[in-house]
N, C-alpha and C positions, 0 to 999 in steps of 0.2 A: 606620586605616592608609591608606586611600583619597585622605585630605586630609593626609599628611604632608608633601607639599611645599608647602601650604601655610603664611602665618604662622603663622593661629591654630591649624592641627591641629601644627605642631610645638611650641607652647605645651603644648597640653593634652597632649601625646604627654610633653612633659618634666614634667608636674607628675604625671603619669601614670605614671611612673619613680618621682619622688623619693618619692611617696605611696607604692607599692607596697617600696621597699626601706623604709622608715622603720616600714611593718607588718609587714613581715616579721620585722624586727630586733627592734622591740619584741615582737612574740608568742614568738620563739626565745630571748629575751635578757636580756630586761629583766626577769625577774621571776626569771632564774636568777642574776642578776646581784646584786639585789638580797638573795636570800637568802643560807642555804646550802647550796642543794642543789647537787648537781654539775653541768655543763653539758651539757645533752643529748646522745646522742649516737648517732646514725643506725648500727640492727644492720646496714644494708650494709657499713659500715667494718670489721666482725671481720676483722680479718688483713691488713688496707691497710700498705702499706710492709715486709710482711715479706720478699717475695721481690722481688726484679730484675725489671725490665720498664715495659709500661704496665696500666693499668686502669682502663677506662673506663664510665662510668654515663649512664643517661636521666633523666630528670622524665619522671613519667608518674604523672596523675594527685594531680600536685602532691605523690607521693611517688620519692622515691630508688629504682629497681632497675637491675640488670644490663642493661647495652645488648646488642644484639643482635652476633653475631661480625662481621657487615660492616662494625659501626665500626672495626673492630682493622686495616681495610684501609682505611679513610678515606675510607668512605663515610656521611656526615651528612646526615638529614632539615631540610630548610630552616625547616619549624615547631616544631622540638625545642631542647629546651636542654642539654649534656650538659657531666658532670664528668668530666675524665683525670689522672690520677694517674702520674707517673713517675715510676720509682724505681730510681736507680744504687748499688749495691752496694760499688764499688770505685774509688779506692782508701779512698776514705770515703762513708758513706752520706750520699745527698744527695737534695731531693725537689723536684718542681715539680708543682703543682696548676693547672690551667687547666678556669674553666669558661667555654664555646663555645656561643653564641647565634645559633640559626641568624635568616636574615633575616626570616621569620615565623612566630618565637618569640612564646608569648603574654608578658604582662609578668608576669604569676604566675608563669610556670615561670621568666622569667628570673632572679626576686629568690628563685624557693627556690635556684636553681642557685648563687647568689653566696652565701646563705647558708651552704649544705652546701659550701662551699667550705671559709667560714670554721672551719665544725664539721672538717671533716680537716684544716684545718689545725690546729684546737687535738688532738683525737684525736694526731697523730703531734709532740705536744710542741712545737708553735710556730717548728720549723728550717725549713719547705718555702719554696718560691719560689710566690706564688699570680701566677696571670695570668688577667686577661681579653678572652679572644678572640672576635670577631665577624665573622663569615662573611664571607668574603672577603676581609677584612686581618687574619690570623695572622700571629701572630708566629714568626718566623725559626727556633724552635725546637719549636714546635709543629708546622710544617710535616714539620721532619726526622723525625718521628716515622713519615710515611706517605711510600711511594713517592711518591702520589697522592692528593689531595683530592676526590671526588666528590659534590655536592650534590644530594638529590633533592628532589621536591617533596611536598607533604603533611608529615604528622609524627604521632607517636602517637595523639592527636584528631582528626585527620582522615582523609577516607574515601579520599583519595588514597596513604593508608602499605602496600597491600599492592595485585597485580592481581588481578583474576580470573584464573583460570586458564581460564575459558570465553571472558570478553571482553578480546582484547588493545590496550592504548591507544598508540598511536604516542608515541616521546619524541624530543626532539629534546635534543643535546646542545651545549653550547660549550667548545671548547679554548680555554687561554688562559693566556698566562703567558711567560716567558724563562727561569726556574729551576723552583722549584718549579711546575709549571702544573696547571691547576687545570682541573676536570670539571665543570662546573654545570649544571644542566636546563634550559632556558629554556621562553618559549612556544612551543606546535611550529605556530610559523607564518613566510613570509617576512621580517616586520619585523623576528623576529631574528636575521636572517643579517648579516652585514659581510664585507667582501673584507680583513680585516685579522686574521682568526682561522681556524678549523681548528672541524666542526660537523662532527655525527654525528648521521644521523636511523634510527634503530631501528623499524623495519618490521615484524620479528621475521623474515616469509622473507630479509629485503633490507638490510642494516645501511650505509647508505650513507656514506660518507668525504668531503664537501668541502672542499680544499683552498681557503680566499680567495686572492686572489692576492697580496695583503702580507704574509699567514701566515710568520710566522718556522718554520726549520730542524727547532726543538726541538717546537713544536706538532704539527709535524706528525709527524715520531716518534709523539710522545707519542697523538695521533690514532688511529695505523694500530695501535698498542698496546690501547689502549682498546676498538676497533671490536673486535679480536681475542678480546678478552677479554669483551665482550658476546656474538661467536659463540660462544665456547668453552665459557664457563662458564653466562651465564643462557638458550643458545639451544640448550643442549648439543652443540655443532658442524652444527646443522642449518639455520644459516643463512649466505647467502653475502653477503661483503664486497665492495661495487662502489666503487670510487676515482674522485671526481670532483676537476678541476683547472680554477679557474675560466678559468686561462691556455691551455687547450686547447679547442680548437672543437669537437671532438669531444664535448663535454660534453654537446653536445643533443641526442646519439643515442641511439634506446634506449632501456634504461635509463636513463641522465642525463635525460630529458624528469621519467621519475616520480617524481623527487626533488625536482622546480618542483611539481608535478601535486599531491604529497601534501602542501604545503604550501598550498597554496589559491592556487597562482600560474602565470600563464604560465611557461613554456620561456623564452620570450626576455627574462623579466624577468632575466635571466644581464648583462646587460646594465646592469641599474639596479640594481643591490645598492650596499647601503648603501656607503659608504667605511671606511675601516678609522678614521679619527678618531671615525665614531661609535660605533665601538666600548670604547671608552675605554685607556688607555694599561695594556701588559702591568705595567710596574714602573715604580716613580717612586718613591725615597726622597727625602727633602723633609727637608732640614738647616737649621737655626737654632742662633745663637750665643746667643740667650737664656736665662735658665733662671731658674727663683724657687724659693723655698725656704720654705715655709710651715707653721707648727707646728702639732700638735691638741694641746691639753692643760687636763687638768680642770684643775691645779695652782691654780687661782684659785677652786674649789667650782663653777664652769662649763663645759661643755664647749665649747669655741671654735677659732678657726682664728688663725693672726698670722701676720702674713711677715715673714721673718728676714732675708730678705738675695737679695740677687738676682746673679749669675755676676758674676764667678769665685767658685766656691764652696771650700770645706776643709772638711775630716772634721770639724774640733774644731766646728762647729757644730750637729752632731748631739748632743743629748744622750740618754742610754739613759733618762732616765727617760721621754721622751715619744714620740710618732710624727711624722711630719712625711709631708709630700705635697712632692715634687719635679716640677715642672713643664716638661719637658726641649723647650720651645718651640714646645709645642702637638703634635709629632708623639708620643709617650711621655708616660705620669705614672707617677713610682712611689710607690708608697706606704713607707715604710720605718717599721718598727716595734723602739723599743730593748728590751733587755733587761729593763729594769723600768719600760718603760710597762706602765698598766693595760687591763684588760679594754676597760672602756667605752672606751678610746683609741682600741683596735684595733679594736674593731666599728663605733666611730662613723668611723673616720678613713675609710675604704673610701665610705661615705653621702656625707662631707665633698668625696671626691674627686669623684664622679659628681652631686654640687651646682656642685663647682666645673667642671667640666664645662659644664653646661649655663652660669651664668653667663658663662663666655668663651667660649661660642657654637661649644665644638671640635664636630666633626662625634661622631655617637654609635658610630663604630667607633672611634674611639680608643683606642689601647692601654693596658689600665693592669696594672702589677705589683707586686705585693705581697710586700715579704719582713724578714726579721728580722734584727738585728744580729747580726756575724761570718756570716751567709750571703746575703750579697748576691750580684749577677750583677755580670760586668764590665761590662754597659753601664752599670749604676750607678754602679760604682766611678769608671769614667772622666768624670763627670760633677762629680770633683772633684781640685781642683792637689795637688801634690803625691803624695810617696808616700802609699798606702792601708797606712793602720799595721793588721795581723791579729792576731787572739787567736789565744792557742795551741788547737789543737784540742780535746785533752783540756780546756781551760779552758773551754771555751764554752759550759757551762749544758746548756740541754735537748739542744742534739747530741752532744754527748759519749757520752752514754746509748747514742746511736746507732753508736756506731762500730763500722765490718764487722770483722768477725774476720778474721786472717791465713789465706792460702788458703796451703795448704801439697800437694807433690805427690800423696802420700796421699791425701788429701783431696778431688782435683781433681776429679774424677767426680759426688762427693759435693756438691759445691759447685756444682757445675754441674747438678746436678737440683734444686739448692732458688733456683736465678738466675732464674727466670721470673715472671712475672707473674702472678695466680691466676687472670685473665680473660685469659692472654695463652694458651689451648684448654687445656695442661696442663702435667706436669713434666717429660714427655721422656722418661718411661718406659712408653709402650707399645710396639706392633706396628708394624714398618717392613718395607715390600720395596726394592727399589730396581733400575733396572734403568738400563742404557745403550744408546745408539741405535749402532749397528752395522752398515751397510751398509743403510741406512732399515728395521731393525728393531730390535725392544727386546731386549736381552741380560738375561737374572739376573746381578745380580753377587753375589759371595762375600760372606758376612756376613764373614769378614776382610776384608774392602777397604769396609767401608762406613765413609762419611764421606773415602776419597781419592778424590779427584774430579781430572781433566785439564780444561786450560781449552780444548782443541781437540775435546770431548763434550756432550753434550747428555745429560742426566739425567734419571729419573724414577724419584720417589719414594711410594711408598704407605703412610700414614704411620694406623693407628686406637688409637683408645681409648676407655675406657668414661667417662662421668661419673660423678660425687659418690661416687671412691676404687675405680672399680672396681663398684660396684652399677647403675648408672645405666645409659641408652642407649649404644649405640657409636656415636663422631661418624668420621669419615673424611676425611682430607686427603690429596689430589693435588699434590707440589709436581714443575714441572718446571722441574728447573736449565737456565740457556742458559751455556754456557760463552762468554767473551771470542772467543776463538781459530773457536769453532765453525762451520761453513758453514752458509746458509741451509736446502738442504734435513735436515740434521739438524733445526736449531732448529724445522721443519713436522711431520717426523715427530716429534718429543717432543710438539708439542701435542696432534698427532692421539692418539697412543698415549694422553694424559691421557682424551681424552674419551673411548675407549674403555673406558678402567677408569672411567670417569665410567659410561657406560653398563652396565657389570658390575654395577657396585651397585647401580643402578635409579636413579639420577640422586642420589644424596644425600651423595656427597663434595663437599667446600668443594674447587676448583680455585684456585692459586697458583703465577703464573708469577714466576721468582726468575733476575736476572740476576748474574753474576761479579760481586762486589763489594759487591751492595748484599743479600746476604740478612739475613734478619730473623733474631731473637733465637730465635725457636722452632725455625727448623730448624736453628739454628747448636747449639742444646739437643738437639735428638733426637740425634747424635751425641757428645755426653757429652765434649764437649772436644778432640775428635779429628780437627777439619775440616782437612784439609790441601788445599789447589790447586798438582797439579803442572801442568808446563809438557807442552805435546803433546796426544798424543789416538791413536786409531783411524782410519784412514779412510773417507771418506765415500764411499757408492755413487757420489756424483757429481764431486766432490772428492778425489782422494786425497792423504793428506799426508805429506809423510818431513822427515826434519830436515835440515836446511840449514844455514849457518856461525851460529856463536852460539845454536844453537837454534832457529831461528826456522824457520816451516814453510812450506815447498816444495810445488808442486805434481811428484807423480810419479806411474809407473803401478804398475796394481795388480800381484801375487805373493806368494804364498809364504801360510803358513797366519796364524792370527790376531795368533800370538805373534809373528810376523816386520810385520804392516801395523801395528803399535802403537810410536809413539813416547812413552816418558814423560819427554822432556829430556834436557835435558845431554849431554855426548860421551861416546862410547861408548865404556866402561870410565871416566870421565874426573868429575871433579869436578860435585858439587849443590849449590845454594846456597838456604836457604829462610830468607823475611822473619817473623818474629814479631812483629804487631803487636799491639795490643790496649788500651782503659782500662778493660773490665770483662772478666768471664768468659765474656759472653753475647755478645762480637765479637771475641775472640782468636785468630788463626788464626795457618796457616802458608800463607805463597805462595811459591811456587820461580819464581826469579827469574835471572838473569843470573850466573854464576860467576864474578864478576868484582868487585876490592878497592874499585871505587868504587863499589860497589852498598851497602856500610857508612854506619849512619850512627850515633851515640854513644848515639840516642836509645830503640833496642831491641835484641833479640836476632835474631842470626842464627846458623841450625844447617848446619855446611858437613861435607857425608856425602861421603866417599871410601870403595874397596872393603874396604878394611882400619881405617878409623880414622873418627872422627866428633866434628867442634869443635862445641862451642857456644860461642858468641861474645857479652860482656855488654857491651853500653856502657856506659858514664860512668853516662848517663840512662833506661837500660831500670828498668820496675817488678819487682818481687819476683812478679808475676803472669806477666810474660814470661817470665822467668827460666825459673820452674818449670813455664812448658808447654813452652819450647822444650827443656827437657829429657828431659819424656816425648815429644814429637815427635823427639828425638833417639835415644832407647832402645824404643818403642814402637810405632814408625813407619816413618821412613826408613830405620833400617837395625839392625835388632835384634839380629844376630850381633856388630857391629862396636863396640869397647869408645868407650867416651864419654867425652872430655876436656872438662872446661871450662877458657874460656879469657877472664880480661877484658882488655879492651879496656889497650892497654899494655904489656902481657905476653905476647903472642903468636911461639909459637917460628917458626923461618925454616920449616918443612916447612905451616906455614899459610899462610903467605904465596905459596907455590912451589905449592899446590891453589888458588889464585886468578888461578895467572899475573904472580904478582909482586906488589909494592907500589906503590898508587896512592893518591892523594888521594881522601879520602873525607868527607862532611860531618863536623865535628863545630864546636861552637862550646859556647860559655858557655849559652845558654840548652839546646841538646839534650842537653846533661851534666847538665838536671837533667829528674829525674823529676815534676815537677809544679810547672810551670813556673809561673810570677805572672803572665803573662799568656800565655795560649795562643794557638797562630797563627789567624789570621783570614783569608777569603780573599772577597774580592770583585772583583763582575763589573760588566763596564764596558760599555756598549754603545751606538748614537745609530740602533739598527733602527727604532724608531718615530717618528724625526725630529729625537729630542731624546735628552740624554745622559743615562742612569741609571746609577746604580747601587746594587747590592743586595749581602749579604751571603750567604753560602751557607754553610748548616752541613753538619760530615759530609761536607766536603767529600772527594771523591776527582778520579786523573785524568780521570775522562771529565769531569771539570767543564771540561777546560781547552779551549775551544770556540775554535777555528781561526778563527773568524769577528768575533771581540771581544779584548778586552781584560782582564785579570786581575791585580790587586794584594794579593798577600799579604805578609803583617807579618807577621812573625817576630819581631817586641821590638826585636832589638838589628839587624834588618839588614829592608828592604821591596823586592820585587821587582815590578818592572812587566810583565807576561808578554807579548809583543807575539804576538798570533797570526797567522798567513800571510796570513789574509785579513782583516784589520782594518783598515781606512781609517783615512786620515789624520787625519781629526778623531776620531777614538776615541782612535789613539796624541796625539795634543795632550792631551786631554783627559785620561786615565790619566795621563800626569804630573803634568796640573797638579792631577788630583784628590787623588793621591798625596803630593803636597807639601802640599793643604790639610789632608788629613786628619792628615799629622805634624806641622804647626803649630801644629794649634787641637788638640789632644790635650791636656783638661783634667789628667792624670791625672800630669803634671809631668813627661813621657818628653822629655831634655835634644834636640832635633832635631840639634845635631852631633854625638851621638854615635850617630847611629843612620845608618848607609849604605845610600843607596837604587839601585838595580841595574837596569837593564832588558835584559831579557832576551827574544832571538827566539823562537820555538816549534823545537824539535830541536835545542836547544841551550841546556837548560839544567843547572847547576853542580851539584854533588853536595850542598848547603846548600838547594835548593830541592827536590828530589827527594825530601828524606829527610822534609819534612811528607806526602809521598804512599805509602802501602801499597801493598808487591808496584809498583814502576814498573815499567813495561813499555817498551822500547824501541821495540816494534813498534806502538804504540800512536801515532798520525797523525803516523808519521814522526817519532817523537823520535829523534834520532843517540846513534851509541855510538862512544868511541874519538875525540871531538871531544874539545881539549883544555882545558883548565880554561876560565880565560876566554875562549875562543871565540866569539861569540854575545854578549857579557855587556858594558855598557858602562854606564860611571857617569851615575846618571839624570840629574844636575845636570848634568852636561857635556852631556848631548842637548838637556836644557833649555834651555840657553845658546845652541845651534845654535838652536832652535826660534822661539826670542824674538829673533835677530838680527836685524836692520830691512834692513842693509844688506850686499852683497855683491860684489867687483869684476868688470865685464865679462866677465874671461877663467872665471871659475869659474859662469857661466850661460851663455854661446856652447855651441856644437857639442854640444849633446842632455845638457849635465850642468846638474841639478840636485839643488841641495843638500837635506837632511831639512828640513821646513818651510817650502818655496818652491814656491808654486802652480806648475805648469808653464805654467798659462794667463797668467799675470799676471806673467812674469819681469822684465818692464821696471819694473814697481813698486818690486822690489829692489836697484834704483841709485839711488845717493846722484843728488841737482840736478846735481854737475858732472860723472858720468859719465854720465848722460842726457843732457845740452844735447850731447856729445862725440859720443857712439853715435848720437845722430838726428838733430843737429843743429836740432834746435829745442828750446823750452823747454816742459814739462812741458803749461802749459795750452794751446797752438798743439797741441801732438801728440794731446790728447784729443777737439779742437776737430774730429779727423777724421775721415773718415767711416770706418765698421768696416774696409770693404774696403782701405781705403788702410794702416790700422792692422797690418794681418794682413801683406799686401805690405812695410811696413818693417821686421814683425819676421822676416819668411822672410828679408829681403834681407842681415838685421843678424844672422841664425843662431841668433835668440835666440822663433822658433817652435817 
């Protein structure tokens, strides 16, 4: 590894590879192949794919076991190899396989990990998506699986995987990333610092925070998170967090000196840190219009490879009896497997890929994914013209086998203790307390009110249970919810209150901090279906809150006993409006939201609770899963005395309409009327922070993704919106469009581009079409507007584009301080044709540049056009 960046050590590193998968294959394979014995199959797998979730595994010792619970929080050893298992429940069952090679993974554990891939994939019938991933470029979905990515060093074989508890070793950590950002350990020395990232060095008394000074927004959140979460959890709040800013002078007092000091460097090396280019670029997605199409198949008595055809590609050149390797231009390979290719197809074609690999020289993180026919991913899909012709579900062979059972209301409870993961801690039926912060202390709340949560509170939950059914140890989890709404000193008291029950137990609760929005499968499980987020809260010792017009929360003063300082929304006596969203059981909730008709949208259920009476409301395109939670959230919930009307969408009497304030335009369209749409929205982020334009994809996305500072273009199929944020520079908004237009142009997948209308839209101002891909929208959420009217904000992207791409502009519409969208303000005179230039300056074009700056400046102050 030492001569990797060498030729020859990258030689022998790839013959090093191909050797190691080609024995491993033959030892696992070839001799089950050959007989007729069954094909092996690894006892970690009893029970893989039966419940919801994820489940994840190690190499250790060149055998398959159970990873430790830190990976469930995505944290990976860098010398480990490990297999993750997801598995969606609803509306149909669905699986993706990823095995994750950390950067110094031995090559034995990497080629069992792709083996035991293979083996879960055949164990769960040959439907799953396999994928592999290499430390540091994950794929897009694998990412969403964790808040957070954390990389340590060492790995099971080595003497670095656990501390002494006697001798503690200083770590040095690096922030780094634009969306999902990512935690890795580096050397804990100067050289790997840069002024282009966000670095945490772990002391254990001193947990230090350096902010570089090119460090984007999001890093450094993500940072002060991090460092917090080192205090809280592995220091048990016994250590203190010092904030350094390299842009502040103050940095070399102090403290700030011992964060040079413990690095082996002067104080004043503040000065000479590296630059943020040496740090390497946060995100860079790298597009090609290339692609090849290459067959595996014995069909001749040999197993071989042939290329079929190179882009534009179409589905009828797949055929089921074989595998094929799709080569999507060096950045992706996928592997795709038909229905009645054989064995040796599938085992050999994965070898075949990671030969061809090496032959065209792609780098060795390369993405590759693997899946079977009728269950491809859409970036596969889209990789070919025309429409993607589908098998009916029930028809499709091994998945069929697999399809989830209808969830029925009965049921719901029931269904939601078998929706977890078996390594995702447990089923959600042990021991919980839970408490709420309260004037900065912890309150009990009622086992009747557990699982309704305000988004203006701060939460803490005590959550235990035994292992292996009940016989086994008691494990203990800490979660503390941070509500949206909530004020800072609440969200300090919840944490402090976590370490103190950390300290009750004598340190051995697992600590999990869980923001609005983004909680995990398990604690959305311990509450058995019942998670609701109202609007409001209690107020804070330091903060107090009352409600204000629309709900929205006011500073006032304090009075009156508990039940009078507690807002839980909405007008008083006056109408509630709660959003049901959901695609499985295990993130179905309810959010109280705005009481108002444009808060609708076709695509889910909303439950609107007045004093006497209670809608539930079914779009066009809600699931059968919605449906029947928004109905127990209707009769079991929000208002249990008052009778329960359902109401679809269409059929809504006037006294519904008159609980909303009348009728308003609200999303709906052809794609949100259906319940499992042919291609689901997609939403990416556009940005030019590191000098140069990216962009990435974002799964799971929600609003807090929609960053004031960038650019955002989400597809909806039949309609693409360009989201311009407040603060997004000029070349970001260019760029967003014309990224936007390239991406509906070259869209293999045969999507007709005039029939698709693309939108651009300001930040606080966007349409009721765009809102309805975000759960629970919040208005108050960086100034999004309400009561703005339809198109407001909203202007057809081609017509800006038109503006943008204009060469030329007359006199009168550049004079007296107007400039148009697109037009440097520095460089106004450029934007006149030859004969209104020769007119305005009287000279011609080359005489006027011929002069000196000063002169330049003087005739455009003179001519109004400064």
């Amino acid at each position: 590894k030492q001569c990797i960046n060498a030729e020859y050590g990258k030689q022998w590193y790839q013959r090093r590879v191909r050797g190691v998968l080609n024995y491993y294959t033959n030892y696992y394979y070839k001799s089950n192949l050959s007989s007729r014995m069954p094909v092996v199959q690894d006892p970690q797998f009893k029970g893989a794919g039966i419940k919801a979730g994820v489940a994840i595994w190690r190499v250790e010792n060149l055998l398959l076991t159970p990873a430790p619970q830190e990976a469930y929080t995505g944290v990976f050893y860098k010398g480990d190899s490990y297999l993750i298992l997801k598995t969606v429940k609803s509306p149909r069952t669905k699986y993706d396989i990823h095995f994750w090679l950390g950067s110094q993974t031995s090559n034995d554990e990497a080629g069992i990990a792709a083996i035991k891939a293979v083996e879960l994939d055949d164990f769960l019938g040959g439907s799953p998506v396999q994928h592999r991933e290499v430390q540091g470029n994950e794929s897009a979905n694998f990412r969403s699986y964790f808040k957070t990515l954390r990389y340590k060093d060492g790995g099971i074989g080595s003497g670095f995987n656990k501390i002494s508890d006697q001798v503690f070793k200083n770590r040095l950590y690096q922030v780094k990333g634009r969306r999902r950002v990512r935690v890795t350990e580096v050397p804990c020395t100067i050289d790997s610092v840069n002024s282009g990232d966000v670095f945490i060095l772990d002391t254990k008394q001193i947990v230090y925070l350096f902010y570089g000074s090119d460090s984007n927004k999001i890093e450094r959140t993500k940072g002060i998170e991090t460092a917090n979460q080192i205090r809280d959890v592995e220091h048990q709040g016994t250590s203190q967090v010092f904030v350094l800013d390299q842009n502040d002078k103050s940095v070399l007092r102090a403290e700030g000196r011992k964060f040079f000091t413990v690095l082996g460097a002067n104080p004043e090396y503040i000065n000479h840190i590296k630059p943020a280019t040496e740090g390497g670029c946060d995100t860079l997605v790298q597009q090609s219009a290339f692609m090849n199409l290459i067959k595996v198949s014995d069909a001749s008595g040999r197993m071989g490879m042939e290329l079929v055809a190179k882009a534009p590609l179409n589905q009828e050149l797949l055929e089921e009896s074989d595998s094929y390797i799709l080569d999507h231009g060096g950045n992706k390979i996928f592997v795709w497997h038909g229905r009645l290719s054989t064995k040796e197809e599938r085992k050999s074609s994965m070898i075949y890929a990671s030969e061809y690999m090496i032959e065209k020289g792609y780098p060795a993180d390369t993405m590759v994914t693997s899946c079977y026919q009728y269950s491809e991913p859409v970036e596969l899909r889209q990789c070919f013209i025309g429409i993607w012709k589908e098998k009916a579900f029930a028809e499709s062979g091994p998945i069929a086998k697999r399809a989830a059972p209808t969830v029925t209301v009965n049921s719901l409870h029931k269904r939601r203790e078998r929706s977890e993961a078996k390594k995702m801690f447990d089923d959600g039926t042990g021991q919980k307390e839970i408490w709420r912060i309260e004037k900065m202390k912890p309150v009990a709340v009622q086992a009747a009110k557990f699982g309704e949560f305000s988004s203006g509170d701060c939460y803490v939950v005590f959550y235990s249970y035994r292992e292996n059914a009940g016989r086994g140890k008691e494990v203990q989890i800490v979660y503390f919810w941070i509500g949206a709404q909530s004020t800072p000193d609440e969200r300090g008291a919840a944490a402090a209150f976590a370490v103190e029950l950390d300290d009750k137990h004598g340190g051995r609760p697992i600590q999990m901090r869980i923001v609005q929005g983004k909680e995990p499968p398990h604690f959305m499980l311990i509450f058995k279906g019942t998670l609701i987020i109202r609007q409001g809260g209690v107020k804070s010792a330091f903060q107090h809150v009352k409600k204000g017009e629309n709900g929205s929360l006011t500073n006032g003063s304090e009075n009156g006993d508990h039940a009078e300082e507690e807002d839980l929304g909405g007008e008083e006596g006056g109408s509630r409006l709660f959003h049901v969203k959901g695609s499985s059981e295990d993130c179905c909730k309810g959010i109280e939201v705005t009481a108002k008709a444009c808060m609708l949208n076709s695509n889910d259920v909303f439950v609107l609770s007045y004093d006497i009476t209670t809608y539930v409301w079914y779009g066009k395109g809600c699931s059968t899963l919605e449906m029947k939670v928004g109905d127990y959230i209707a009769t079991s919930i929000v208002n249990k005395s008052a009778p329960m009307i359902g109401v679809h969408e269409g059929s809504e009497p006037a006294q519904f309409w008159s609980l909303l304030g009348g009728k308003e335009e609200y999303a709906t369209s052809l794609i949100l009327a259906q319940a499992e749409p042919t291609y689901p929205a997609r939403l990416f982020h556009v940005s030019n922070a590191k000098g140069y334009i990216a962009i990435e994809e974002m799964v799971d996305f929600a609003q807090e993704d929609l960053i004031e500072e960038d650019v955002i273009i989400l597809d909806c199929s039949d309609e693409i919106f360009i989201w311009i944020g407040a603060m997004a520079n000029e070349v970001e908004r260019k760029n967003g469009l014309k990224l936007a237009q390239e991406y509906l142009e070259s869209d293999p997948s045969g999507r007709d581009p005039d029939a698709v209308t693309m939108y651009q839209v300001r930040q606080g101002y966007e349409p009721p079409n765009f809102r309805a891909h975000f759960a629970g929208w919040d208005f108050r959420f960086r100034s999004a507007k309400q009561g703005v009217t339809v198109n407001e904000g909203v202007r057809d992207a081609n017509a800006v584009m038109k503006e943008l791409e204009r060469e030329h502009y007359p006199y009168l519409e550049l004079n007296d301080g107007r400039c148009p969208a697109g037009v440097d303000p520095c460089r106004k005179e450029d934007f006149l044709n030859d004969e209104d230039f020769a007119v305005v300056f009287g000279m011609e074009r080359e005489k006027y540049h011929s002069l000196a700056k000063w002169r330049k400046i003087n005739l455009k102050k003179e001519k109004k056009m400064f």
